[in-house]
C-alpha positions, 0 to 999 in steps of 0.5 A: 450514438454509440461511444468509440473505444480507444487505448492510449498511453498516458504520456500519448493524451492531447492537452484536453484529455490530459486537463480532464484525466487531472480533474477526474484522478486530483489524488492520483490513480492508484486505487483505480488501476487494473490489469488489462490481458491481450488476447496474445497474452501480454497485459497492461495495466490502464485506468478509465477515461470518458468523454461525450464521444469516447471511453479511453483506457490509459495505459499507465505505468505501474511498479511492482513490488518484488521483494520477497518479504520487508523485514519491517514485517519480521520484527517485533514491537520492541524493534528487535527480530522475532527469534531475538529471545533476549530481552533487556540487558545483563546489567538489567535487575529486578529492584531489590526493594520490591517483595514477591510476597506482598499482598496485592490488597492495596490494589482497588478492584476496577 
């Protein structure tokens, strides 16, 4: 028997359809989605469904991030910008009690 294919959206599934596409994606279906091209050339984007009679594509709803970049991205790991050149503060001062010149033979070797 040969399986029937149908397209339907999301919010169009019948209470059965709609129970068995709940267990089949319990964590969601954001890793299961994928862009669907018309011949027309329009798209959507749909995840799988099937049944013993039939392959569902479900047509759902996807946003798409369109910032250019998140600033989170441009920062640094101190959290400031990474053209920020400024560390610290003018109040900031090497302890005047610490030598340049000891000698570092108390440091153990590892």
């Amino acid at each position: 028997m040969i399986k029937k294919k149908v397209a339907i959206s999301l919010n169009n599934l019948t209470p059965e359809l709609l129970a068995l596409f709940k267990q089949k994606y319990p964590h969601g279906y954001q890793n299961y989605v994928f862009k669907v091209e018309k011949p027309s050339g329009d798209f959507f984007y749909a995840v799988t469904l099937d049944t013993e009679d039939a392959s569902y594509l479900v047509k759902v709803l996807v946003k798409i991030d369109t910032k250019i970049k998140d600033e989170d991205d441009e920062k640094d790991f101190f959290g400031g910008l990474v053209d920020d050149t400024t560390i610290g503060t003018d109040e900031d001062e090497f302890p005047e009690d610490i030598s340049d010149e000891e000698p570092a033979d108390d440091i153990p070797d590892e």
